[in-house]
N, CA, C and O atoms as a GROMACS GRO file, in nm:
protein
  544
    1UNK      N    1   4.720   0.413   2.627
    1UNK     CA    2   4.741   0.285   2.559
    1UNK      C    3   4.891   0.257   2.557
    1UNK      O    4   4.969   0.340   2.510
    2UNK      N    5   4.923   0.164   2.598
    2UNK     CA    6   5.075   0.124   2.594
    2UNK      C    7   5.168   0.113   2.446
    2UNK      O    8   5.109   0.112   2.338
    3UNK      N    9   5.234   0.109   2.450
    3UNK     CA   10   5.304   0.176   2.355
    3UNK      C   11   5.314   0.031   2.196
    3UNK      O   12   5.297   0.041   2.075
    4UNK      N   13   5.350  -0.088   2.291
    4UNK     CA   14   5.310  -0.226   2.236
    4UNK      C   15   5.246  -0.242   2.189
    4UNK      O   16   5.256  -0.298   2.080
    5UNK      N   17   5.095  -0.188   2.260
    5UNK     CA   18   4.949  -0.236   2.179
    5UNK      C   19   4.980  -0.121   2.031
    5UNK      O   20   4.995  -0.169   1.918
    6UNK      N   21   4.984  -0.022   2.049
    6UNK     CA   22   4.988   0.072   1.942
    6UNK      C   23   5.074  -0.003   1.817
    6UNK      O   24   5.023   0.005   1.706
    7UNK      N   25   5.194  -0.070   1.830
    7UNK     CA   26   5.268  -0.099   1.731
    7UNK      C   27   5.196  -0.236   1.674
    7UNK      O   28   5.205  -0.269   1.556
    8UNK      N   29   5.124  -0.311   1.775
    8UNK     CA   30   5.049  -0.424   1.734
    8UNK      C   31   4.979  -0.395   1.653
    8UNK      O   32   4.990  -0.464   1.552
    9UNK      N   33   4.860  -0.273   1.651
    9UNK     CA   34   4.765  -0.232   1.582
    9UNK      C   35   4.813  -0.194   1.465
    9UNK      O   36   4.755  -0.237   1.365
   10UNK      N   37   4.940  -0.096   1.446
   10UNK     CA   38   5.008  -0.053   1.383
   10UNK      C   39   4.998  -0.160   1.300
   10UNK      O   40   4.899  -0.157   1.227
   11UNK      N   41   5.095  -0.286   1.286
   11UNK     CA   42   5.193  -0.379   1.198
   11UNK      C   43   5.071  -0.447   1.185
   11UNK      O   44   5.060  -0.478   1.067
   12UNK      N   45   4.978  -0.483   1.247
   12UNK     CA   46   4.858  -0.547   1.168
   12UNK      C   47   4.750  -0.467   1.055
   12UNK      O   48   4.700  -0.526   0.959
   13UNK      N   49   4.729  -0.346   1.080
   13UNK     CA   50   4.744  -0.271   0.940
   13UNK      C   51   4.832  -0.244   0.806
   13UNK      O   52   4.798  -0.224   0.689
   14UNK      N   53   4.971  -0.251   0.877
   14UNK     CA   54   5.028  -0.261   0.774
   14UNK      C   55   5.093  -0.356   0.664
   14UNK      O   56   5.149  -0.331   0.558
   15UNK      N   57   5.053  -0.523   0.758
   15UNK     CA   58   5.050  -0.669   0.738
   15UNK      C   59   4.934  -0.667   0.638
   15UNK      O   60   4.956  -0.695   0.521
   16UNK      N   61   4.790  -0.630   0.687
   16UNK     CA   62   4.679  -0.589   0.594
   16UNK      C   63   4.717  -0.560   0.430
   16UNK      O   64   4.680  -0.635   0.339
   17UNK      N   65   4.791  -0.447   0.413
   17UNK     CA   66   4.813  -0.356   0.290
   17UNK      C   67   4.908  -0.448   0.175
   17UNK      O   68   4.890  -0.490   0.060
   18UNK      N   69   4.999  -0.452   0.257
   18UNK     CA   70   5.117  -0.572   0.207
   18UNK      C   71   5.063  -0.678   0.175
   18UNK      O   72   5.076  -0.701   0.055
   19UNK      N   73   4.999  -0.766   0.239
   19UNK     CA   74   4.866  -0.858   0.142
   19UNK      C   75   4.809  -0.843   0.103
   19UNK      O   76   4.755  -0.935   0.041
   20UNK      N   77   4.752  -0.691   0.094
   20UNK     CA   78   4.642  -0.694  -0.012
   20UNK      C   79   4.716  -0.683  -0.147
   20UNK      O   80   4.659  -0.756  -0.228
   21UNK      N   81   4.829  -0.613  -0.206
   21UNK     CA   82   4.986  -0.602  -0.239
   21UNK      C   83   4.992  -0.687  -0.317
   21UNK      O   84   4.988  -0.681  -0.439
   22UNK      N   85   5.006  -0.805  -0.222
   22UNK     CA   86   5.042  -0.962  -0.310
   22UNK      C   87   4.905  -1.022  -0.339
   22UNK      O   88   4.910  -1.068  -0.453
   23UNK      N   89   4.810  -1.038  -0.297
   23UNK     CA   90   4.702  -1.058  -0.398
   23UNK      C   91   4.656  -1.019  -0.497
   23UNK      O   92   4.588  -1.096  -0.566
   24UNK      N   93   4.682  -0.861  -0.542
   24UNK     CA   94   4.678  -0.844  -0.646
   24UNK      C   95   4.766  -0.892  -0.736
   24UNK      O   96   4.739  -0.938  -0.847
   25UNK      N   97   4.914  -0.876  -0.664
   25UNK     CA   98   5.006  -0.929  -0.770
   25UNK      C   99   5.036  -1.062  -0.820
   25UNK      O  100   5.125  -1.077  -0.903
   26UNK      N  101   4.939  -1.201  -0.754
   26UNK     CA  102   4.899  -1.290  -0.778
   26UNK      C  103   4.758  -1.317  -0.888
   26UNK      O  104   4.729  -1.426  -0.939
   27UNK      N  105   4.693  -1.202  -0.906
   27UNK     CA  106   4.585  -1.201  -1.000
   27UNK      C  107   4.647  -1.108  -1.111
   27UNK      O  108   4.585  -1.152  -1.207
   28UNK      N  109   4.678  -1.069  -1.131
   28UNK     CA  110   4.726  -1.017  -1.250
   28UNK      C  111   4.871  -1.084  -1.303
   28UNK      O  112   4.909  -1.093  -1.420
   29UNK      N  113   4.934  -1.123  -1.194
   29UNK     CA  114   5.079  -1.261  -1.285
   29UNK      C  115   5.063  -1.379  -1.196
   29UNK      O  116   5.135  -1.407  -1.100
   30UNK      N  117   4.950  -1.450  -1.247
   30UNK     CA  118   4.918  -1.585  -1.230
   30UNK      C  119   5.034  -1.690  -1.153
   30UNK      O  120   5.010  -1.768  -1.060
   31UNK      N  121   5.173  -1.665  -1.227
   31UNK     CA  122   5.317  -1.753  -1.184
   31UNK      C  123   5.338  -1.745  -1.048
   31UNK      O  124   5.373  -1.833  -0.969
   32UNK      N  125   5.302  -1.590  -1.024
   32UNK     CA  126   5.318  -1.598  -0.870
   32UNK      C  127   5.282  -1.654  -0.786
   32UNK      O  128   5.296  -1.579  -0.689
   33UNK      N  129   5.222  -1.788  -0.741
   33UNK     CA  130   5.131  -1.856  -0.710
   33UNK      C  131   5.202  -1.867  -0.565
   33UNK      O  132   5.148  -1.841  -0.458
   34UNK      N  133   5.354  -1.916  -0.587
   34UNK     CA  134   5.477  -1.917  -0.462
   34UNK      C  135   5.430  -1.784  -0.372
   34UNK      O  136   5.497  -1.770  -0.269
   35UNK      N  137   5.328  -1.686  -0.394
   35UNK     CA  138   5.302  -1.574  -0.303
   35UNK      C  139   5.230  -1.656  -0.203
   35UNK      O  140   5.294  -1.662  -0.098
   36UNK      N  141   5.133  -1.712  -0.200
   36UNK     CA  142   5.009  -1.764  -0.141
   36UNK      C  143   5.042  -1.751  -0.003
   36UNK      O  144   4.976  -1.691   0.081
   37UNK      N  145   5.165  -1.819   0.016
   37UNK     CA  146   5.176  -1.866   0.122
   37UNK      C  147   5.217  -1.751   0.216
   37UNK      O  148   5.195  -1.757   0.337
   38UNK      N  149   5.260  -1.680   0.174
   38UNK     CA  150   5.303  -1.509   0.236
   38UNK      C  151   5.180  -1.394   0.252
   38UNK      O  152   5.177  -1.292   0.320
   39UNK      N  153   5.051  -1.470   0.132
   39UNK     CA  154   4.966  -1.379   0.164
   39UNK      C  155   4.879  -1.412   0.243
   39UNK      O  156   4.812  -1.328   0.303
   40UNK      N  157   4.861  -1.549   0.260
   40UNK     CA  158   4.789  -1.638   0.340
   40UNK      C  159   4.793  -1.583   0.512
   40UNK      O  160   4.703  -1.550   0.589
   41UNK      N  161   4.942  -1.592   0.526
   41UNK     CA  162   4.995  -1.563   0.644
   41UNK      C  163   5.067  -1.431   0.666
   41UNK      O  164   5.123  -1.406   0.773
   42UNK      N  165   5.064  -1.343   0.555
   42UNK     CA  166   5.059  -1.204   0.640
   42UNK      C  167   4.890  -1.139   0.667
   42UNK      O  168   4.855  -1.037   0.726
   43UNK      N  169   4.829  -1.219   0.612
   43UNK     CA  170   4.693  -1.189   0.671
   43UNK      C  171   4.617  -1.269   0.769
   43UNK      O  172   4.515  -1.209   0.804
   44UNK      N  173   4.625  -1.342   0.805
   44UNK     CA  174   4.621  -1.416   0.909
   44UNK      C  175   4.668  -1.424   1.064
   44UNK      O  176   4.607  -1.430   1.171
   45UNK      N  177   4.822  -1.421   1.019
   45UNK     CA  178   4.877  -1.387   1.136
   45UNK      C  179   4.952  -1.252   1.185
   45UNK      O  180   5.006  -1.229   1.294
   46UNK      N  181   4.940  -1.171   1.074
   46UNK     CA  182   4.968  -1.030   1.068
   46UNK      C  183   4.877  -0.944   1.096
   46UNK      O  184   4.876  -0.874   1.197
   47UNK      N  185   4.785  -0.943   0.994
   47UNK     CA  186   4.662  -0.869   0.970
   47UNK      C  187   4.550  -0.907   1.115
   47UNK      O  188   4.516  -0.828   1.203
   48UNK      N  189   4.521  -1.010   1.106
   48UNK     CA  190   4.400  -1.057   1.236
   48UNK      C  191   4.436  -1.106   1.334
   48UNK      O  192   4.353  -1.113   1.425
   49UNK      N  193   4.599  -1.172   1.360
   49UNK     CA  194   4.634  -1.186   1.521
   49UNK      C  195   4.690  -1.105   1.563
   49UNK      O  196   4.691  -1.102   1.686
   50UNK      N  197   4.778  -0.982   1.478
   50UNK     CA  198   4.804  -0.916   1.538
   50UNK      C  199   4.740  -0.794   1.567
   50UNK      O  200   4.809  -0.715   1.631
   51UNK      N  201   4.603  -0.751   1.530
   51UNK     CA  202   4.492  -0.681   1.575
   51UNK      C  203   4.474  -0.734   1.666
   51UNK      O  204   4.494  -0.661   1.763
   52UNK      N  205   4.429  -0.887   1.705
   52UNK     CA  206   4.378  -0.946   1.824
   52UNK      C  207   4.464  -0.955   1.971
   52UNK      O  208   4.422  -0.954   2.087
   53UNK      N  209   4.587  -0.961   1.922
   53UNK     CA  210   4.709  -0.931   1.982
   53UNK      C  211   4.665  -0.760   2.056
   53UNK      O  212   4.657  -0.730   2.175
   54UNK      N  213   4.650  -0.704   1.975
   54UNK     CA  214   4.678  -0.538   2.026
   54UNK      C  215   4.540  -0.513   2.058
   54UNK      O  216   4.534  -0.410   2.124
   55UNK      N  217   4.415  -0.571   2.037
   55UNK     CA  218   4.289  -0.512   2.074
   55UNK      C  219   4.285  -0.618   2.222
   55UNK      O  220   4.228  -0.580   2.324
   56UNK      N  221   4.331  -0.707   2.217
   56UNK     CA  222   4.300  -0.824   2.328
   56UNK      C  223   4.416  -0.736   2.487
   56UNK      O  224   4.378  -0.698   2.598
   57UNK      N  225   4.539  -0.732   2.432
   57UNK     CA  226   4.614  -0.647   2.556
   57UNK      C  227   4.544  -0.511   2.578
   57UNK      O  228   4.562  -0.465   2.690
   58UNK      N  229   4.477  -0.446   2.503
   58UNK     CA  230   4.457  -0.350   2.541
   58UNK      C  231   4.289  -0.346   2.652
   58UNK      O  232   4.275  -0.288   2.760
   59UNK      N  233   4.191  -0.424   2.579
   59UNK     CA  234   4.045  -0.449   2.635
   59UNK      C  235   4.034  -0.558   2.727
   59UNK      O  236   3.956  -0.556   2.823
   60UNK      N  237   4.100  -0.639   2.704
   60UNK     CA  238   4.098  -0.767   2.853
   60UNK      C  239   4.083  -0.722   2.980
   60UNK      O  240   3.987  -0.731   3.055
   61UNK      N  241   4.217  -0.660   2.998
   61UNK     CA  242   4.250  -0.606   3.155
   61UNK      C  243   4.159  -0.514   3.178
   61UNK      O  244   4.156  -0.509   3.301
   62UNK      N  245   4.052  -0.407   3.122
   62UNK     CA  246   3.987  -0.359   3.128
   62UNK      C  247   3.807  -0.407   3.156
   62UNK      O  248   3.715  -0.349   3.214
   63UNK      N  249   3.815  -0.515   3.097
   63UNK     CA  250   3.679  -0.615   3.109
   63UNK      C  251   3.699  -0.688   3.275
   63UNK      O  252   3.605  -0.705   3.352
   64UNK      N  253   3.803  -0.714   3.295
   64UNK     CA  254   3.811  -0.809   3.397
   64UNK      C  255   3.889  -0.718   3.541
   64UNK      O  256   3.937  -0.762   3.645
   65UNK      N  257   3.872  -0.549   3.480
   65UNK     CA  258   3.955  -0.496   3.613
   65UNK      C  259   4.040  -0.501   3.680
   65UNK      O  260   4.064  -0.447   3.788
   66UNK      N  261   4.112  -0.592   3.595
   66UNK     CA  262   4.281  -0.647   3.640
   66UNK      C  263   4.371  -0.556   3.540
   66UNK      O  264   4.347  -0.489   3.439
   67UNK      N  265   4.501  -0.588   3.626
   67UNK     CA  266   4.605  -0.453   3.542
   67UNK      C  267   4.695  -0.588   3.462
   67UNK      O  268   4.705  -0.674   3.549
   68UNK      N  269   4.758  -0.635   3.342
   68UNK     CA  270   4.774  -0.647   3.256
   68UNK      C  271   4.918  -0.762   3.334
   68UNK      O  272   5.022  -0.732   3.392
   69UNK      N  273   4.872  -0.855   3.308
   69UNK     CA  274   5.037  -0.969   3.385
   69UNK      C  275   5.146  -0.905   3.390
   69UNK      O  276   5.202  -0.866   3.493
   70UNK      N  277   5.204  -0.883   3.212
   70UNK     CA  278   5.308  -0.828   3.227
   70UNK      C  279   5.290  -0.725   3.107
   70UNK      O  280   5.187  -0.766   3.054
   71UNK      N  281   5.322  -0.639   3.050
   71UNK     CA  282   5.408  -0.556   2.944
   71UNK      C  283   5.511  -0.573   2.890
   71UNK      O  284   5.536  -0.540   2.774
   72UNK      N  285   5.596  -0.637   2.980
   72UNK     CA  286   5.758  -0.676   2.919
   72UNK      C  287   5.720  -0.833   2.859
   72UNK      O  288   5.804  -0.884   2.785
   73UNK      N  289   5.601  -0.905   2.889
   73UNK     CA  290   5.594  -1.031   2.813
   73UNK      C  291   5.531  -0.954   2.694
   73UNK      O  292   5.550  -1.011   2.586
   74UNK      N  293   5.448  -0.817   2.686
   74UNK     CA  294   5.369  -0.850   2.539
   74UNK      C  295   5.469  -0.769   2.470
   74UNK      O  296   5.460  -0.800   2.351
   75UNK      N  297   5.578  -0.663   2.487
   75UNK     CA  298   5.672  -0.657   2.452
   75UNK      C  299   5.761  -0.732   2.388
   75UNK      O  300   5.797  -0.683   2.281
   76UNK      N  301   5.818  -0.852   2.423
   76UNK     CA  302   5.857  -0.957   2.389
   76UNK      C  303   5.804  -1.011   2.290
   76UNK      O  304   5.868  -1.018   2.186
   77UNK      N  305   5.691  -1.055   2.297
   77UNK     CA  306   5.579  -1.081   2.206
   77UNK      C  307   5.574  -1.036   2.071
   77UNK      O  308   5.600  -1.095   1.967
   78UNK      N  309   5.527  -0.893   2.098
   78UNK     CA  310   5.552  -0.806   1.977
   78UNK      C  311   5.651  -0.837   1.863
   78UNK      O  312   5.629  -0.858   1.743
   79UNK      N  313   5.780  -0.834   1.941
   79UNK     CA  314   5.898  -0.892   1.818
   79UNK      C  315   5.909  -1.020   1.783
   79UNK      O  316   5.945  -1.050   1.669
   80UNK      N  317   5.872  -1.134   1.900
   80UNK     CA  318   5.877  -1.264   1.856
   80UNK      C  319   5.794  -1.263   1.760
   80UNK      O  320   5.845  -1.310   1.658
   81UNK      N  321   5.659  -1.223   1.743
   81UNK     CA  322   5.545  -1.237   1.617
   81UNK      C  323   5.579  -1.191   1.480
   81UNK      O  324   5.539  -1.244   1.377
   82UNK      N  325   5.687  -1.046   1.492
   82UNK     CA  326   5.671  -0.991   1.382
   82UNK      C  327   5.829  -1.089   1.340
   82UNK      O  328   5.859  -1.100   1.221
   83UNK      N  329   5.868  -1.117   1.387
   83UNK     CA  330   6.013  -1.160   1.330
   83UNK      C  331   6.024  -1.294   1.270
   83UNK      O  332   6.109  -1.327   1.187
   84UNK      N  333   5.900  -1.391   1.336
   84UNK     CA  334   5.838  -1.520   1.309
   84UNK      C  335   5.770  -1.520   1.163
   84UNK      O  336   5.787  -1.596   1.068
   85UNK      N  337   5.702  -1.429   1.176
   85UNK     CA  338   5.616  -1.370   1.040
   85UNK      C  339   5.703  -1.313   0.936
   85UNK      O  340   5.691  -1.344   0.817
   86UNK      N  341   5.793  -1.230   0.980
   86UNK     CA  342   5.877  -1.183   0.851
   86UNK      C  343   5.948  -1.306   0.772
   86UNK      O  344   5.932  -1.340   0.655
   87UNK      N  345   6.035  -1.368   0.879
   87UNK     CA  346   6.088  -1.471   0.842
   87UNK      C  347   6.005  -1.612   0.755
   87UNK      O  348   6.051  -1.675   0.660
   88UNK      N  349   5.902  -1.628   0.809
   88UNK     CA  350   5.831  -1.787   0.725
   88UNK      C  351   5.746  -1.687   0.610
   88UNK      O  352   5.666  -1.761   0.554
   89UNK      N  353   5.738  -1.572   0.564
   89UNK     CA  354   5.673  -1.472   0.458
   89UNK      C  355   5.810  -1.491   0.375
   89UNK      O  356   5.806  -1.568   0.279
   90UNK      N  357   5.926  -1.429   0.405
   90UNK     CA  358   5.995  -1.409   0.309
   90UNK      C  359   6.061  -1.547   0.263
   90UNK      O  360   6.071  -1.552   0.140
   91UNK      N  361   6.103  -1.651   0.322
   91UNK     CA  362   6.115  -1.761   0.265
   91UNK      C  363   6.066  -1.832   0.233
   91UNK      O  364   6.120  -1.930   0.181
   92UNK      N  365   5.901  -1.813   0.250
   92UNK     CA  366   5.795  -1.898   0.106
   92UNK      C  367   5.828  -1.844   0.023
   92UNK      O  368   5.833  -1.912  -0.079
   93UNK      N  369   5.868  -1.700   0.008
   93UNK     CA  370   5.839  -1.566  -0.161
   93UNK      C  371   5.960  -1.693  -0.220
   93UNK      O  372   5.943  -1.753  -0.327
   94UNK      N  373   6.070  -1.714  -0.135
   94UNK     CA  374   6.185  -1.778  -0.224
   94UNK      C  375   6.182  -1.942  -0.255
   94UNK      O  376   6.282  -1.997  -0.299
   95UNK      N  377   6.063  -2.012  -0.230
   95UNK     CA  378   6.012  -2.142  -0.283
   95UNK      C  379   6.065  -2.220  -0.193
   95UNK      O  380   6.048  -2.339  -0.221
   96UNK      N  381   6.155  -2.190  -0.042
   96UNK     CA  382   6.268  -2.276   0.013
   96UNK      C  383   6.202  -2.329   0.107
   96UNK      O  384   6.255  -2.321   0.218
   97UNK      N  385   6.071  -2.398   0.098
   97UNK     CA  386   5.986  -2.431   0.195
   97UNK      C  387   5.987  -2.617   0.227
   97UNK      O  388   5.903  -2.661   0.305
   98UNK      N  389   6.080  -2.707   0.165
   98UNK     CA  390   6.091  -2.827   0.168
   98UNK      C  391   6.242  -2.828   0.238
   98UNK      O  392   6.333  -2.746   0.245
   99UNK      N  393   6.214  -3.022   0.308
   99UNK     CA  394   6.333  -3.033   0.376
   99UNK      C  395   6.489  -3.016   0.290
   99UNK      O  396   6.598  -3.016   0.346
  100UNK      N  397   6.473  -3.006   0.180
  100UNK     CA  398   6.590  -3.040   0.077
  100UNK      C  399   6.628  -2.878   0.064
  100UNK      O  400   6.697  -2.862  -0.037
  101UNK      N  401   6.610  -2.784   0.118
  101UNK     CA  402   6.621  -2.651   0.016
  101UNK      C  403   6.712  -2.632   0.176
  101UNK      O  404   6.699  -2.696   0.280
  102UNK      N  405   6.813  -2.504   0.139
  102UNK     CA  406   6.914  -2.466   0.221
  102UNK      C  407   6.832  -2.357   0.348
  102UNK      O  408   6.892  -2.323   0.450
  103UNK      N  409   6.686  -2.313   0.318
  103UNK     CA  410   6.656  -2.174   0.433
  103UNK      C  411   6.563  -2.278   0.470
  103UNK      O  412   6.468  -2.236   0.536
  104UNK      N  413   6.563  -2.406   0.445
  104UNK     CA  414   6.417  -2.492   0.544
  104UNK      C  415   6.448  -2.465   0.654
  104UNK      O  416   6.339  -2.420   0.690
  105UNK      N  417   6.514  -2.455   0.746
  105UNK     CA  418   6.575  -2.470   0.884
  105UNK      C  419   6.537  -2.331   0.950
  105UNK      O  420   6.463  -2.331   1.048
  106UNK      N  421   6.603  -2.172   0.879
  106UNK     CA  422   6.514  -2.079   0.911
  106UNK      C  423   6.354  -2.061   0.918
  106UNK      O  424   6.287  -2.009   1.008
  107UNK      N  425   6.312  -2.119   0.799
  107UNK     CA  426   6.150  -2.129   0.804
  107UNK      C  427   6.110  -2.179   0.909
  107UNK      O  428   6.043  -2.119   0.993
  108UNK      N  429   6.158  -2.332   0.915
  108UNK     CA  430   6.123  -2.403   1.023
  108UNK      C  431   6.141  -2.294   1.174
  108UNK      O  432   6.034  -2.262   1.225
  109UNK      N  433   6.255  -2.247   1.232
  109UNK     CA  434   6.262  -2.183   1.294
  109UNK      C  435   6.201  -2.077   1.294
  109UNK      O  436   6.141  -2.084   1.401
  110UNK      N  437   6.170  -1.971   1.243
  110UNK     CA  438   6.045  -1.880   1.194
  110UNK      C  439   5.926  -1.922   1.249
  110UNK      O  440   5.868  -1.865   1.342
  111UNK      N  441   5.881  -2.048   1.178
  111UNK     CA  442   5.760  -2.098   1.244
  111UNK      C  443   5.764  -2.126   1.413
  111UNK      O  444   5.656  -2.114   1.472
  112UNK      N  445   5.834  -2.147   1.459
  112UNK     CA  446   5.873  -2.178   1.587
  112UNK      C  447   5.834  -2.102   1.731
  112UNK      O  448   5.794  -2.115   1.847
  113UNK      N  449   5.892  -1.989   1.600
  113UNK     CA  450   5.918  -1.819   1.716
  113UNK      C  451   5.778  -1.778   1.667
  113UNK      O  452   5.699  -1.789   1.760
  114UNK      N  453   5.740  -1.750   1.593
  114UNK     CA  454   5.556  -1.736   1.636
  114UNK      C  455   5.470  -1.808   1.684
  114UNK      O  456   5.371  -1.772   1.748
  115UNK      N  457   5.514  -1.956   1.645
  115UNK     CA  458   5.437  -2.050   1.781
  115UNK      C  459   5.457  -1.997   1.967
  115UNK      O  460   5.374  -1.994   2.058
  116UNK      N  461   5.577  -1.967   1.963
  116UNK     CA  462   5.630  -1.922   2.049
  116UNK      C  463   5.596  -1.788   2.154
  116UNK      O  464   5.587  -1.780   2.277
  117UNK      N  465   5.582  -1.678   2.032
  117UNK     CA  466   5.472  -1.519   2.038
  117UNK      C  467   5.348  -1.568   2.066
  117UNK      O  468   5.275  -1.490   2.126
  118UNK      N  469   5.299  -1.686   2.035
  118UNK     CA  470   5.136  -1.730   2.071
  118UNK      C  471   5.137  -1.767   2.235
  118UNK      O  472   5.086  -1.696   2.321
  119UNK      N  473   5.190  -1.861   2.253
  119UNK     CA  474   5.208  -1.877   2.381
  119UNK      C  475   5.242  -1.792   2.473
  119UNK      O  476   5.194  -1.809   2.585
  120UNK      N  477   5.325  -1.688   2.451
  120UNK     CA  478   5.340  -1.565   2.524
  120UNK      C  479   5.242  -1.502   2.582
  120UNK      O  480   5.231  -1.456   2.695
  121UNK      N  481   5.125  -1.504   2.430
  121UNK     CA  482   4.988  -1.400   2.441
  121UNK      C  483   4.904  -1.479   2.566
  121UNK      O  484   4.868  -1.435   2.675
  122UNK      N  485   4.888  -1.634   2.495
  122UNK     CA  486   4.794  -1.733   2.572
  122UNK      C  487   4.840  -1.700   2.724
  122UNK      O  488   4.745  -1.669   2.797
  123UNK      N  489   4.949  -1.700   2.777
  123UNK     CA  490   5.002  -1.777   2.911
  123UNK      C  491   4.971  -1.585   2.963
  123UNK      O  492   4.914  -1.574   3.071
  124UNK      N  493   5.008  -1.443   2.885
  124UNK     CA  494   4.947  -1.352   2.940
  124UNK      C  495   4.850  -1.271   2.992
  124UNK      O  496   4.843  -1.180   3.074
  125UNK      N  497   4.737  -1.363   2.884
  125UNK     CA  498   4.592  -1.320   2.886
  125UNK      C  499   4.536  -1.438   3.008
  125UNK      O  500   4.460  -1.407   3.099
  126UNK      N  501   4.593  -1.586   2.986
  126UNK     CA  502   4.523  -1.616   3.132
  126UNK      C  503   4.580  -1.573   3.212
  126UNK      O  504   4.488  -1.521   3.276
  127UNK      N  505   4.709  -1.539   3.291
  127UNK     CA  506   4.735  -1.437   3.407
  127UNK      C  507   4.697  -1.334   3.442
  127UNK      O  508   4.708  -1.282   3.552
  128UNK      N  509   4.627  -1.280   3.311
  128UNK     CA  510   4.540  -1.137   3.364
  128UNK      C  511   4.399  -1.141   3.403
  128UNK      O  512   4.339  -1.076   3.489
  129UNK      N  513   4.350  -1.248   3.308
  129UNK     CA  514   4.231  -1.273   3.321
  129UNK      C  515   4.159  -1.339   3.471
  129UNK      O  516   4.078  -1.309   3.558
  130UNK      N  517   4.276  -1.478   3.419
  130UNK     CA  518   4.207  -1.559   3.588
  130UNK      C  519   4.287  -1.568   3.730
  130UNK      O  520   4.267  -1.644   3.825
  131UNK      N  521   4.407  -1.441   3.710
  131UNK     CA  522   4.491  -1.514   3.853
  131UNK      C  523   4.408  -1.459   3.934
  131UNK      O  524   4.309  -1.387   3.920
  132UNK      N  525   4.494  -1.526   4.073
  132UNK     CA  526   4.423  -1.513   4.159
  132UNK      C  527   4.390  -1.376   4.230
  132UNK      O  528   4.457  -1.287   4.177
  133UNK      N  529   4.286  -1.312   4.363
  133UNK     CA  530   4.300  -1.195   4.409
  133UNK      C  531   4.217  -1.134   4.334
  133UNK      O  532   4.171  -1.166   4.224
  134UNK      N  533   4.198  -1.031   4.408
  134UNK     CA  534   4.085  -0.942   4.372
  134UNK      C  535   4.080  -0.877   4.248
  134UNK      O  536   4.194  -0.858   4.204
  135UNK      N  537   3.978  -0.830   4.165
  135UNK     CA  538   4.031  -0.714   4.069
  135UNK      C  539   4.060  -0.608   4.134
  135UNK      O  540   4.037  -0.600   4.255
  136UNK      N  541   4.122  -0.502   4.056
  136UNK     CA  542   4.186  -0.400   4.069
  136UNK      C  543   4.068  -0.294   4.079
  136UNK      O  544   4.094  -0.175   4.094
   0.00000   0.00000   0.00000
């Protein structure tokens, strides 16, 4: 198993825990409500894309007998997702999520670079899946 998929699997377990984390700490201090949005989306795009991320590079190329587009794109990937995610997580925790607040621009950018890690995945999984030539 490549070393990528492992850390994918990895950080989406540990995206898992960390939300489960803040949901509790949203049910027991109600105020925290400003969590939502961090727990929303470290489980979402932590917890279940980046499983899908690391179960999808790893079982695709294997279903379809093709060897994997690239590694250095899901490499890439890997950090664009987690750095996208760290970033729009930790600046909901700080309420700075409107155009008027000074980290909108990081968020905004945050959001960007995991739009960004998506497309990586998309544009890798159809190159493995449907290019052209024989399977392997």
């Amino acid at each position: 198993m490549d070393r990528f998929v492992k850390r994918f699997i990895f950080m989406g377990i540990l995206y898992l825990m960390i939300a489960s984390v803040l949901g509790v700490a949203m049910m027991v201090f109600p105020v925290s409500a400003k969590l939502r949005f961090a727990h929303v989306h470290l489980n979402l795009l932590g917890w279940i894309s980046m499983l899908i991320f690391g179960v999808g590079y790893h079982i695709l190329p294997r279903f379809t007998g093709r060897p994997l587009h690239s590694s250095r794109l899901g490499e890439i990937q890997f950090w664009l997702a987690n750095i996208g995610l760290i970033g729009m997580a930790l600046i909901s925790m700080t309420g700075q999520m409107t155009p008027d607040q000074p980290l909108f621009p990081i968020f905004i950018l945050s959001g960007l670079v995991e739009v960004i890690s998506i497309f990586i995945f998309g544009y890798n999984m159809i190159m493995t899946v449907f290019m052209k030539g024989e399977a392997a």
